[in-house]
N, C-alpha and C positions, 0 to 999 in steps of 0.2 A: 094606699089611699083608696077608698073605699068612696070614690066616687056613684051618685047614681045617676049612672049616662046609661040610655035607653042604645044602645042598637042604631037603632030606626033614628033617633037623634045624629049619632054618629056620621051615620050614611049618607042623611041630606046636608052635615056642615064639611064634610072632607069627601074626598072622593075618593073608593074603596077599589083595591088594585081586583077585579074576578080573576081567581084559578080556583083548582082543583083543593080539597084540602087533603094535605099530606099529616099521618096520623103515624106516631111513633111512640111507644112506649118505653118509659125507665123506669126498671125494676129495682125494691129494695128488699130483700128480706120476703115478706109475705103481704109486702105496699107496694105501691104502683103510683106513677105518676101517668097519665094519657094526655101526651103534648101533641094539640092539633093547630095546622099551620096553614092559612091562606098565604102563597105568593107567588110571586108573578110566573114561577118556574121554580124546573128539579134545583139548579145552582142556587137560588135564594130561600129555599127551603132548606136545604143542608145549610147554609149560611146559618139560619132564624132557629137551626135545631141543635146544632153547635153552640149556639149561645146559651139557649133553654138546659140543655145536657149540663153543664158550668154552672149555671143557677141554681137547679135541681142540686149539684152537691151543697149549696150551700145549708138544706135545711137539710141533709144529711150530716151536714156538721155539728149538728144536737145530738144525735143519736142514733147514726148511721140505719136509719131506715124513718120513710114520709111519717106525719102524725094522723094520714089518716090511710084508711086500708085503700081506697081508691080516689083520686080525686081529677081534675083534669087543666090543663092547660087549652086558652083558644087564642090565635095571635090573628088579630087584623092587620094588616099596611092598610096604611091610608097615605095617601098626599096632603101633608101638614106644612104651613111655613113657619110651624113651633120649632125653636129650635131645639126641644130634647128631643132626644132617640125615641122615646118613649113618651108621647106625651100625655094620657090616657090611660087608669090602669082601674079595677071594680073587681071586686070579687063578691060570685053572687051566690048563692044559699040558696035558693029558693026551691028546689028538686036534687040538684045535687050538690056538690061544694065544685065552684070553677074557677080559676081565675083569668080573666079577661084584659087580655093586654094590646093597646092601640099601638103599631109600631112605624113608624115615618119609612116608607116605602124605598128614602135611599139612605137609611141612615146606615152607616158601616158596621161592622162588627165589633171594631174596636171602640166605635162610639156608641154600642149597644152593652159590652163588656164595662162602661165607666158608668153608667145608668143603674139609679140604684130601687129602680121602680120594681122591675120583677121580682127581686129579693123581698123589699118591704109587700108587696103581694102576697108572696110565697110564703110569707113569715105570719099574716094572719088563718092561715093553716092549722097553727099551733091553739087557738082557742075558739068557741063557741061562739056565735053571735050574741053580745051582752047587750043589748037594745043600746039607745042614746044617752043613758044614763054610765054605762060601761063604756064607751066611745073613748074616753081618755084612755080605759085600759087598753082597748081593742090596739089604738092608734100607736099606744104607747110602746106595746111591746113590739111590733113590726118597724117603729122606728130606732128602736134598741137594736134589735135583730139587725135590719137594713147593713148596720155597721161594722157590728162585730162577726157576723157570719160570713161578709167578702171579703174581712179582714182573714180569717179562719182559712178561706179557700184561696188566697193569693188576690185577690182584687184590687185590694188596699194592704198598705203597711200598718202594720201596729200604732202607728206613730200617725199617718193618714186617718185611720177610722178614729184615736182619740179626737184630734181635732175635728174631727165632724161632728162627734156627738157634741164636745162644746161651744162648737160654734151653731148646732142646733137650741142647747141650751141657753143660749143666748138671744136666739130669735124668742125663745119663748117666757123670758124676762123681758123682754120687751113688748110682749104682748098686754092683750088687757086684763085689767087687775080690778080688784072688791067683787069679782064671781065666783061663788064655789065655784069648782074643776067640774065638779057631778051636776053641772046647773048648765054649764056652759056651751051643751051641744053643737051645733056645726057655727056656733060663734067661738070668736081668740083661737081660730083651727093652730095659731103656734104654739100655744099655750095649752093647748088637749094634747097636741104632738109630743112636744117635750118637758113637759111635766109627766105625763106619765111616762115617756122614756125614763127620766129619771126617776118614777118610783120604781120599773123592773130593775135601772143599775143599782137601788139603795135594796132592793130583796136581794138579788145577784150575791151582793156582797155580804150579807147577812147569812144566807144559807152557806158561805165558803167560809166562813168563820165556824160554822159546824162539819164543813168536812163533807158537804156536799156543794149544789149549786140547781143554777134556774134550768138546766139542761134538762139535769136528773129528773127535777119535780115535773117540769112538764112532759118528758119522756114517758114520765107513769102516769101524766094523766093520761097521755093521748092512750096510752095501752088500756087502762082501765074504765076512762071515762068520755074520749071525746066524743059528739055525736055530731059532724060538721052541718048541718043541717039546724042542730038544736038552737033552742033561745035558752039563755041560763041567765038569772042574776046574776050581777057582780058581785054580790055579798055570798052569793052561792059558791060560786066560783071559785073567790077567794079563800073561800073557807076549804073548799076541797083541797087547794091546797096546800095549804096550812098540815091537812089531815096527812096527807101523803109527804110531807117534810118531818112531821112529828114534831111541827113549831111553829111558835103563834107568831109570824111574818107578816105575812101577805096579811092578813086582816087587820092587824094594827096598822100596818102602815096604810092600806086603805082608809081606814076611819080618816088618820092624818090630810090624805094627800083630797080625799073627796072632799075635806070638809073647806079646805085651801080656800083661800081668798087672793094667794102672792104664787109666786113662783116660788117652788121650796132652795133652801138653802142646801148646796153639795160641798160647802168647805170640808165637811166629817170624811164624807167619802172618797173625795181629791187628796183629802190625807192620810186615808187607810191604800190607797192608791198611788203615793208619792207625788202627786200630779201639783205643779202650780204653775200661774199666769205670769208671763213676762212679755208685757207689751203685745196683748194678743196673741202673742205665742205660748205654748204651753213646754214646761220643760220636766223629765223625769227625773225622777229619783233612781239613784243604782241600790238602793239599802235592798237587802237580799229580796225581805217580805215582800214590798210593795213590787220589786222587779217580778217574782212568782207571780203575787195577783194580777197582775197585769197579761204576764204573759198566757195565765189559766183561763182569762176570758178572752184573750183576743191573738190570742197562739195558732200558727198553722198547723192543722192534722188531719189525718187523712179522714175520707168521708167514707171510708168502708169497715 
Protein backbone atom coordinates (compact mmCIF):
# COMPACT_ATOMS: atom_id res chain seq x y z
CA UNK A 1 0.00 0.00 0.00
CA UNK A 2 1.70 2.92 -1.09
CA UNK A 3 0.41 5.26 1.11
CA UNK A 4 1.49 9.05 1.16
CA UNK A 5 1.79 9.63 5.05
CA UNK A 6 4.53 12.26 5.73
CA UNK A 7 6.56 11.40 8.89
CA UNK A 8 5.76 14.38 10.56
CA UNK A 9 1.94 13.47 9.97
CA UNK A 10 2.56 10.25 11.51
CA UNK A 11 4.28 11.65 14.70
CA UNK A 12 1.65 14.23 15.56
CA UNK A 13 -1.49 11.50 15.09
CA UNK A 14 0.29 8.53 17.19
CA UNK A 15 2.67 8.63 19.50
CA UNK A 16 6.20 7.35 18.46
CA UNK A 17 7.90 4.85 21.02
CA UNK A 18 12.14 7.04 21.01
CA UNK A 19 15.03 4.38 21.17
CA UNK A 20 18.01 3.96 19.62
CA UNK A 21 17.75 2.58 15.99
CA UNK A 22 18.96 -1.00 15.74
CA UNK A 23 20.44 -1.62 12.12
CA UNK A 24 20.78 -5.08 10.74
CA UNK A 25 21.51 -6.40 7.51
CA UNK A 26 20.31 -9.53 5.23
CA UNK A 27 22.32 -10.65 2.80
CA UNK A 28 21.45 -12.26 -0.60
CA UNK A 29 23.77 -13.10 -3.15
CA UNK A 30 25.48 -9.78 -4.21
CA UNK A 31 21.78 -7.87 -2.62
CA UNK A 32 21.26 -6.63 0.53
CA UNK A 33 18.43 -5.78 2.34
CA UNK A 34 19.37 -2.88 5.40
CA UNK A 35 16.42 -3.38 8.11
CA UNK A 36 16.37 -0.53 10.49
CA UNK A 37 14.47 -0.72 13.69
CA UNK A 38 13.06 2.06 16.33
CA UNK A 39 12.06 0.04 19.59
CA UNK A 40 11.55 0.54 22.86
CA UNK A 41 14.70 -1.93 23.62
CA UNK A 42 17.39 -4.84 22.79
CA UNK A 43 14.32 -7.57 23.48
CA UNK A 44 11.86 -5.66 21.03
CA UNK A 45 14.12 -5.22 18.49
CA UNK A 46 15.09 -8.92 18.11
CA UNK A 47 11.30 -9.32 18.32
CA UNK A 48 10.57 -6.67 15.14
CA UNK A 49 13.99 -8.32 13.27
CA UNK A 50 12.80 -11.73 13.69
CA UNK A 51 9.77 -10.86 11.83
CA UNK A 52 11.65 -8.74 9.18
CA UNK A 53 14.29 -11.72 8.61
CA UNK A 54 10.77 -14.07 7.74
CA UNK A 55 9.56 -11.36 5.43
CA UNK A 56 12.78 -10.75 3.67
CA UNK A 57 12.48 -14.67 2.64
CA UNK A 58 9.54 -14.04 1.15
CA UNK A 59 10.79 -11.99 -1.82
CA UNK A 60 13.67 -14.35 -1.92
CA UNK A 61 11.04 -16.73 -2.80
CA UNK A 62 11.19 -15.38 -6.60
CA UNK A 63 14.61 -15.78 -6.98
CA UNK A 64 16.56 -16.49 -4.08
CA UNK A 65 18.24 -13.06 -4.11
CA UNK A 66 16.32 -8.91 -3.36
CA UNK A 67 15.31 -7.35 -6.83
CA UNK A 68 17.31 -4.56 -6.07
CA UNK A 69 21.22 -4.36 -5.19
CA UNK A 70 20.43 -2.41 -2.02
CA UNK A 71 17.45 -1.26 -0.59
CA UNK A 72 16.31 -0.68 3.10
CA UNK A 73 13.88 -1.40 5.52
CA UNK A 74 12.60 1.62 8.48
CA UNK A 75 10.09 0.16 11.14
CA UNK A 76 8.44 2.89 13.54
CA UNK A 77 6.05 1.59 16.71
CA UNK A 78 3.85 3.85 17.25
CA UNK A 79 0.76 3.59 19.87
CA UNK A 80 -2.29 2.90 17.55
CA UNK A 81 -5.82 1.78 18.72
CA UNK A 82 -5.92 0.33 14.93
CA UNK A 83 -6.34 -2.96 15.40
CA UNK A 84 -3.68 -4.36 12.60
CA UNK A 85 -0.18 -5.07 13.68
CA UNK A 86 0.58 -3.07 11.01
CA UNK A 87 -1.32 -0.24 10.43
CA UNK A 88 0.78 2.10 8.14
CA UNK A 89 3.03 0.79 5.50
CA UNK A 90 4.63 3.71 2.00
CA UNK A 91 7.35 2.89 0.15
CA UNK A 92 9.26 5.69 -0.97
CA UNK A 93 11.57 6.32 -4.04
CA UNK A 94 12.49 9.51 -3.67
CA UNK A 95 16.78 9.16 -3.05
CA UNK A 96 16.65 5.66 -2.48
CA UNK A 97 14.09 2.82 -2.64
CA UNK A 98 12.79 2.31 1.32
CA UNK A 99 10.13 0.77 2.60
CA UNK A 100 8.35 2.23 5.70
CA UNK A 101 6.54 0.27 8.07
CA UNK A 102 4.30 1.83 11.03
CA UNK A 103 4.21 -1.07 13.65
CA UNK A 104 1.62 -0.85 16.89
CA UNK A 105 4.24 -0.85 19.71
CA UNK A 106 2.40 -4.00 21.46
CA UNK A 107 1.55 -5.91 18.78
CA UNK A 108 2.94 -9.57 19.20
CA UNK A 109 4.98 -11.48 16.80
CA UNK A 110 2.64 -13.84 15.94
CA UNK A 111 0.23 -11.05 15.14
CA UNK A 112 2.95 -9.34 13.20
CA UNK A 113 3.77 -13.02 11.40
CA UNK A 114 -0.33 -13.10 10.22
CA UNK A 115 -0.03 -9.28 8.76
CA UNK A 116 0.23 -9.16 5.27
CA UNK A 117 1.36 -5.53 4.93
CA UNK A 118 5.39 -6.06 5.03
CA UNK A 119 5.11 -8.50 2.30
CA UNK A 120 2.84 -6.56 -0.09
CA UNK A 121 5.54 -3.56 0.69
CA UNK A 122 8.28 -5.83 0.08
CA UNK A 123 6.79 -7.00 -3.15
CA UNK A 124 6.70 -3.43 -4.72
CA UNK A 125 10.43 -3.86 -4.79
CA UNK A 126 10.00 -5.96 -7.83
CA UNK A 127 9.05 -2.89 -10.37
CA UNK A 128 9.59 0.73 -10.98
CA UNK A 129 7.55 3.52 -9.97
CA UNK A 130 4.80 3.54 -13.07
CA UNK A 131 3.13 6.99 -12.06
CA UNK A 132 -0.88 6.91 -11.36
CA UNK A 133 -1.54 5.74 -14.64
CA UNK A 134 0.48 2.31 -13.74
CA UNK A 135 -1.05 2.22 -10.12
CA UNK A 136 -3.23 -0.68 -10.90
CA UNK A 137 -0.03 -2.52 -12.09
CA UNK A 138 2.05 -1.21 -9.25
CA UNK A 139 -0.96 -2.35 -6.69
CA UNK A 140 -1.63 -5.33 -8.60
CA UNK A 141 1.24 -7.26 -8.49
CA UNK A 142 2.25 -6.63 -4.59
CA UNK A 143 -1.22 -7.74 -4.02
CA UNK A 144 -0.57 -11.04 -6.04
CA UNK A 145 2.60 -11.37 -4.26
CA UNK A 146 1.28 -10.44 -0.64
CA UNK A 147 -0.34 -14.01 -1.07
CA UNK A 148 1.47 -16.40 -2.78
CA UNK A 149 4.85 -15.57 -1.49
CA UNK A 150 3.65 -16.21 2.62
CA UNK A 151 2.15 -19.00 0.95
CA UNK A 152 5.68 -20.00 -0.45
CA UNK A 153 7.45 -19.40 2.94
CA UNK A 154 5.00 -21.14 5.35
CA UNK A 155 2.58 -18.11 6.34
CA UNK A 156 -0.42 -19.37 4.79
CA UNK A 157 -1.62 -22.81 3.37
CA UNK A 158 -1.85 -23.18 -0.21
CA UNK A 159 -5.45 -23.51 0.37
CA UNK A 160 -5.31 -20.10 2.76
CA UNK A 161 -3.70 -17.86 0.19
CA UNK A 162 -6.25 -19.18 -2.61
CA UNK A 163 -8.93 -17.98 -0.72
CA UNK A 164 -7.54 -14.77 -0.13
CA UNK A 165 -6.74 -13.78 -3.46
CA UNK A 166 -10.61 -14.61 -4.12
CA UNK A 167 -11.96 -13.16 -1.60
CA UNK A 168 -9.80 -10.19 -2.59
CA UNK A 169 -11.32 -10.57 -6.12
CA UNK A 170 -14.36 -10.22 -4.95
CA UNK A 171 -14.00 -6.91 -3.03
CA UNK A 172 -12.94 -5.77 -6.17
CA UNK A 173 -16.24 -6.78 -8.32
CA UNK A 174 -17.78 -5.05 -5.97
CA UNK A 175 -16.05 -2.06 -6.46
CA UNK A 176 -16.93 0.67 -8.86
CA UNK A 177 -17.58 0.09 -12.41
CA UNK A 178 -17.99 2.25 -16.13
CA UNK A 179 -14.02 3.52 -15.15
CA UNK A 180 -11.20 2.44 -17.28
CA UNK A 181 -8.70 0.58 -14.57
CA UNK A 182 -5.94 3.22 -16.17
CA UNK A 183 -8.42 6.30 -15.39
CA UNK A 184 -9.13 5.25 -12.08
CA UNK A 185 -6.36 6.37 -9.79
CA UNK A 186 -6.55 6.51 -6.03
CA UNK A 187 -10.47 6.11 -6.80
CA UNK A 188 -12.33 2.09 -6.64
CA UNK A 189 -8.66 1.56 -4.43
CA UNK A 190 -10.48 -2.41 -4.61
CA UNK A 191 -10.79 -2.36 -7.89
CA UNK A 192 -6.97 -1.02 -8.85
CA UNK A 193 -5.99 -3.75 -6.12
CA UNK A 194 -7.53 -6.69 -7.63
CA UNK A 195 -8.07 -6.31 -10.82
CA UNK A 196 -4.67 -5.90 -11.52
CA UNK A 197 -3.85 -8.69 -9.10
CA UNK A 198 -5.62 -10.63 -11.41
CA UNK A 199 -4.04 -9.37 -14.49
CA UNK A 200 -0.34 -10.77 -12.98
CA UNK A 201 -2.37 -14.27 -12.00
CA UNK A 202 -3.77 -14.23 -15.88
CA UNK A 203 0.17 -13.51 -17.17
CA UNK A 204 1.40 -16.01 -14.37
CA UNK A 205 -0.51 -18.51 -15.92
CA UNK A 206 0.27 -17.74 -19.53
CA UNK A 207 3.97 -17.71 -19.28
CA UNK A 208 3.70 -21.56 -17.32
CA UNK A 209 1.85 -22.67 -20.24
CA UNK A 210 5.34 -21.73 -22.02
CA UNK A 211 7.52 -23.39 -19.70
CA UNK A 212 8.42 -20.47 -17.90
CA UNK A 213 6.69 -17.99 -15.29
CA UNK A 214 6.16 -14.39 -13.55
CA UNK A 215 9.16 -15.25 -11.28
CA UNK A 216 11.53 -15.83 -14.12
CA UNK A 217 10.58 -12.60 -16.20
CA UNK A 218 10.75 -10.34 -13.45
CA UNK A 219 14.05 -12.13 -11.95
CA UNK A 220 15.63 -10.84 -15.33
CA UNK A 221 14.16 -7.84 -15.18
CA UNK A 222 15.30 -6.73 -11.99
CA UNK A 223 18.91 -8.29 -13.09
CA UNK A 224 18.89 -6.34 -16.21
CA UNK A 225 16.64 -3.52 -15.95
CA UNK A 226 15.33 -2.37 -12.60
CA UNK A 227 16.25 1.05 -11.48
CA UNK A 228 14.18 1.49 -7.93
CA UNK A 229 14.41 5.06 -8.02
CA UNK A 230 13.26 5.12 -11.91
CA UNK A 231 9.64 6.46 -13.32
CA UNK A 232 8.85 4.00 -16.31
CA UNK A 233 5.65 3.93 -18.29
CA UNK A 234 3.57 1.14 -18.05
CA UNK A 235 3.50 0.45 -21.74
CA UNK A 236 7.29 0.64 -21.17
CA UNK A 237 7.42 -1.69 -18.77
CA UNK A 238 5.18 -4.04 -20.06
CA UNK A 239 6.69 -4.30 -23.01
CA UNK A 240 10.12 -4.95 -21.45
CA UNK A 241 8.53 -7.74 -20.61
CA UNK A 242 7.08 -9.20 -23.06
CA UNK A 243 10.93 -8.65 -24.49
CA UNK A 244 12.48 -10.89 -21.85
CA UNK A 245 9.66 -13.72 -21.94
CA UNK A 246 10.02 -13.72 -25.78
CA UNK A 247 6.05 -13.36 -25.69
CA UNK A 248 3.49 -10.95 -26.37
CA UNK A 249 1.68 -11.27 -22.66
CA UNK A 250 2.03 -8.56 -20.72
CA UNK A 251 1.09 -6.06 -23.44
CA UNK A 252 -1.84 -7.65 -24.79
CA UNK A 253 -3.32 -8.15 -21.71
CA UNK A 254 -2.41 -4.64 -20.69
CA UNK A 255 -4.35 -3.04 -23.63
CA UNK A 256 -7.32 -5.49 -22.12
CA UNK A 257 -7.17 -4.89 -18.56
CA UNK A 258 -6.30 -0.88 -18.90
CA UNK A 259 -8.99 -0.41 -21.23
CA UNK A 260 -11.69 -2.28 -18.61
CA UNK A 261 -14.53 -0.58 -17.60
CA UNK A 262 -15.77 -4.17 -15.21
CA UNK A 263 -13.89 -6.38 -13.36
CA UNK A 264 -12.48 -8.98 -15.55
CA UNK A 265 -13.82 -12.25 -15.78
CA UNK A 266 -11.27 -15.38 -14.05
CA UNK A 267 -13.70 -18.36 -15.01
CA UNK A 268 -10.73 -19.28 -17.97
CA UNK A 269 -8.09 -19.28 -15.36
CA UNK A 270 -10.08 -20.92 -12.18
CA UNK A 271 -10.39 -23.64 -14.88
CA UNK A 272 -6.84 -23.90 -16.15
CA UNK A 273 -6.36 -23.93 -12.09
CA UNK A 274 -9.08 -26.50 -11.12
CA UNK A 275 -10.53 -24.05 -8.82
CA UNK A 276 -14.44 -23.68 -8.35
CA UNK A 277 -17.04 -21.87 -5.95
CA UNK A 278 -19.18 -23.71 -3.58
CA UNK A 279 -20.93 -21.58 -1.34
CA UNK A 280 -18.13 -19.09 -0.79
CA UNK A 281 -15.91 -21.66 -0.39
CA UNK A 282 -13.67 -22.70 -2.93
CA UNK A 283 -12.95 -26.38 -3.65
CA UNK A 284 -9.88 -28.03 -5.78
CA UNK A 285 -9.54 -30.20 -8.27
CA UNK A 286 -7.07 -33.44 -7.88
CA UNK A 287 -6.69 -33.69 -12.03
CA UNK A 288 -2.84 -34.10 -12.00
CA UNK A 289 -2.46 -30.59 -14.24
CA UNK A 290 -4.35 -28.28 -12.44
CA UNK A 291 -2.90 -29.94 -9.00
CA UNK A 292 0.92 -28.96 -10.47
CA UNK A 293 -0.22 -25.45 -11.34
CA UNK A 294 -1.23 -24.87 -8.32
CA UNK A 295 1.18 -26.22 -6.57
CA UNK A 296 4.07 -24.29 -9.10
CA UNK A 297 2.70 -20.89 -7.94
CA UNK A 298 1.97 -21.34 -4.47
CA UNK A 299 4.30 -24.40 -3.26
CA UNK A 300 6.64 -24.10 -0.39
CA UNK A 301 10.48 -23.90 -1.23
CA UNK A 302 13.38 -22.83 0.06
CA UNK A 303 14.44 -19.22 -0.15
CA UNK A 304 18.21 -19.97 -0.85
Amino acid sequence: MRLQLSLSLLLASAGVVAAPIDERTVHAGDTELRIMVDAADHARADTLHRWLAEVAKAELAVSGRFPLASAQVRVEEIRSDDPSPVPWGQTSRRRNVAVLLYVRDDATLEELRSDWTAVHELAHLFHPYLGMRGRWLAEGLASYYQNVLRARIGLLSQEQAWQRLDAGFGRGRGAVTGIRLDELGRRGTMRVYWAGAAYWLEADLALRVRDSSLDAVLAEYARCCLQGTATVAPEAFVAELDRIADADVFSSLYQRYAAAREFPSLDAAYRQLGITTDDGRLRFSQQTAASRLRQAIMGRRSAN
